[in-house]
Phi, psi and omega in degrees: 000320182278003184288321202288340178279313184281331183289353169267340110015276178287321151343284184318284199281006144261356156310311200274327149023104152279089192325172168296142179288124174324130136304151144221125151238170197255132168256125191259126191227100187320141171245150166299186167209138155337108207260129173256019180286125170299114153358110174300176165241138200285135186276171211238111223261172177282096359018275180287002164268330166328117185310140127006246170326358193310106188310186176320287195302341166240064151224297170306342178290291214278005141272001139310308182286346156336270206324319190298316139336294180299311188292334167278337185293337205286326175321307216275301188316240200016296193282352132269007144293334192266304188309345188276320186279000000 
């Protein structure tokens, strides 16, 4: 009987022990947001109005003026997309 009185003793008292008190901390977690730029609108390039038949020499005029085209349309995207960030 006196070994079972201190080991029910140290038994009771880790009962009464309280675990710890929860932290709380706050964590800021980025959310999106709608991107409201407006979409260019794709121009309409000299390529496809060229004729069937069209010689050389005005296929290569109207893919120059493409290229030139497209590098302004790629623009107008790049600056709506950089308004997005």
């Amino acid at each position: 009987m006196k070994m079972l009185l201190p080991l029910l003793i140290v038994l009771l008292a880790g009962c009464v022990t309280l675990p710890p008190a929860p932290v709380v901390t706050e964590v800021d977690i980025p959310i999106g947001e709608k991107c409201e730029a407006p979409v260019p609108k794709q121009p309409s390039f000299a390529v496809d109005a060229l004729p069937i038949g069209a010689d050389i020499y005005a296929q290569t005029k109207a893919l120059r003026a493409e290229r030139q085209q497209r590098k302004g349309y790629e623009h107008e995207l790049e600056a709506a997309v950089k308004a997005c960030r």
